[in-house]
N, C-alpha and C positions, 0 to 999 in steps of 0.2 A: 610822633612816631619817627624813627631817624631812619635816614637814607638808606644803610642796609635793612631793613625790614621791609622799608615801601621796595625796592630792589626784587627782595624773597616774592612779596606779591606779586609783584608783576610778572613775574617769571614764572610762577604755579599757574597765575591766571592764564597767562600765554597756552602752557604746556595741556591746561586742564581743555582748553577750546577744543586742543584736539584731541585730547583721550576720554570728552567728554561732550560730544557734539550736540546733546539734546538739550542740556541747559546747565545752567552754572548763575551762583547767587556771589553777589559780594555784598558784604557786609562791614560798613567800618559802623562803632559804638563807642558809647563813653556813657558811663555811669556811675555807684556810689558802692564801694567796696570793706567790706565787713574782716579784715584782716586780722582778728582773734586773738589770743593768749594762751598763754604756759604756764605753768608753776615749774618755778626753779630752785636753786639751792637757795633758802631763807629770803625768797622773791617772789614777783611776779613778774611773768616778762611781757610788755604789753605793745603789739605791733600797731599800729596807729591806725583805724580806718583814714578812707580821705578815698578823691578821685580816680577812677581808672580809665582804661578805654584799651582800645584793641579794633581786631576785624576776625569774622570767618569767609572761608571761600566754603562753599556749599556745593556739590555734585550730585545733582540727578541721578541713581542707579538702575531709573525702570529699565536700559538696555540690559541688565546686568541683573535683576532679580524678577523675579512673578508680579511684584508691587509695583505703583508708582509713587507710592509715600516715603521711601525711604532713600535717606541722602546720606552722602559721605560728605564731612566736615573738615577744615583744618582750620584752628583757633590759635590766635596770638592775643596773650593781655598782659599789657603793663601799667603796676601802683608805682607810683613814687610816694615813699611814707618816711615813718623815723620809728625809733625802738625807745621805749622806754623801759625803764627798771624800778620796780616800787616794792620795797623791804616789809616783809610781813614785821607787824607789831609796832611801830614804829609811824610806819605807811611813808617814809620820804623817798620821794620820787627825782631818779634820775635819770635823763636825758642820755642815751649812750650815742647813737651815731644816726643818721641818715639811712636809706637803704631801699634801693629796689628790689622789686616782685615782676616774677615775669613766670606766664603759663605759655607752655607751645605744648598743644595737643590734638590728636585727632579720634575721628570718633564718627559716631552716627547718630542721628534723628529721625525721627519716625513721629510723624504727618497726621494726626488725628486725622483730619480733614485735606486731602491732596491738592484741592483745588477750589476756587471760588475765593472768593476777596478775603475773609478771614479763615484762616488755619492754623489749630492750634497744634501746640508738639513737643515732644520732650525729648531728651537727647544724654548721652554717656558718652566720654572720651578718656582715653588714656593717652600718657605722654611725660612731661616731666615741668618742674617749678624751678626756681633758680632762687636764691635766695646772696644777693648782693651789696652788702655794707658797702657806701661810701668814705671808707674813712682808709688810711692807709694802715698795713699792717694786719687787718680784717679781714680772714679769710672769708670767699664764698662758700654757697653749700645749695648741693643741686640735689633734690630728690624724686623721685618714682609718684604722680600723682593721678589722680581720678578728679572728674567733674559730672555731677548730674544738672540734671538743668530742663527747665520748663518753662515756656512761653507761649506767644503769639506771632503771624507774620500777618500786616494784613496790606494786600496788594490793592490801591489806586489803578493801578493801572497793567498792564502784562509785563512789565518792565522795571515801573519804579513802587516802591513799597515802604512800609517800616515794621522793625523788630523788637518786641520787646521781651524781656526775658529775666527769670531769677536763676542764680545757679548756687551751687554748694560746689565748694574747691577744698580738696581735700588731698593734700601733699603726706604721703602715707606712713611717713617715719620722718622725725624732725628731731637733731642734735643739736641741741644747745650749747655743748661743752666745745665742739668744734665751729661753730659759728661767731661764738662772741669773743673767744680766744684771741688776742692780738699781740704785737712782738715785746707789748712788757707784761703777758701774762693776763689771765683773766680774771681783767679789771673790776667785773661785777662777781666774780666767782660764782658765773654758773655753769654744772653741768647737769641736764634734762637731759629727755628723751622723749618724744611725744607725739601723737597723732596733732597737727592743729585746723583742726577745720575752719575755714571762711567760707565768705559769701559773698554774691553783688548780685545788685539791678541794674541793669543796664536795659538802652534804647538806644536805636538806630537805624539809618535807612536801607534800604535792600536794592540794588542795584539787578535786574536778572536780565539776563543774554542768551 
């Protein structure tokens, strides 16, 4: 995670202490990322699973609703992957570029169980995806995305914990023809349009304050 993000944390974690006095969760994870496919012009376009990780900061809302199960969320996850391209009929496959994945979202979860050592929970966010070739010339491509998600928290202690969790990430319109474009023209000649859902598992510890 590079210095501006750990930076962003700190500083929500600060700000949350005090607009959030009854409790506050942090979460950093790392898990195994399900990063999907397209069909493209006489293709497929195939985004590589491989490792992710991230954190959520979590906010206690019982000051704020009727309940105590229900929390306000802010989620960072970033893949580093690569893209492939593989020609229908044919099947020969080509490596195009490098390229990160990054979700910044917020959202809420609601607490099966509020209290006591295991609680389980499911949770929805909305926010946006970034979609970042390394290569030069490549543009990026940010879109409008949703997350469901489903797990566990189970607390050792009043403080220290672990989290485990599946989610569905779903970036809600995805352009191929603007993504893979680069300044001598689109090298793979694709233009799509697509919904592409992913997925991950992840685990991690719970820090609570």
């Amino acid at each position: 995670m590079n210095k501006k993000i750990l930076l962003v944390l700190a500083f929500l974690l600060g700000l949350a202490s005090q607009v959030f006095p009854q409790k506050i969760e942090f979460s950093p994870y790392a898990g195994y990322m399900l990063a999907g496919k397209f069909n493209a012009n006489r293709g497929e376009i195939d985004i590589k699973n491989g490792g992710n990780f991230g954190a959520t900061l979590s906010f206690n809302l019982s000051n704020y609703t009727f309940e105590d199960n229900t929390h306000l969320e802010l989620m960072y996850n970033h893949l580093n992957t690569y893209v492939l391209r593989r020609e229908y009929g044919s099947g020969i496959t080509k490596r195009l570029f490098d390229m990160n994945v990054d979700y910044y979202q917020i959202g809420v979860t609601h607490m099966v169980v509020p209290d006591g050592m295991f609680r389980p929970f499911g949770s929805i966010s909305l926010g946006w995806s970034t979609f970042n070739p390394k290569e030069s010339g490549v543009s990026s491509e940010s879109r409008f995305s949703m997350v469901l998600g489903g797990g566990a928290k189970v607390f050792f202690t009043d403080h220290i914990g672990i989290r485990v969790q599946g989610r569905l990430l779903m970036p809600m319109y995805f352009s191929g023809g603007g993504l893979w474009c680069g300044t001598g023209g689109c090298s793979a000649g694709l233009a799509a349009s697509s919904v592409v859902p992913q997925g991950d598992f992840t685990g991690g510890l719970i820090f609570a304050f």
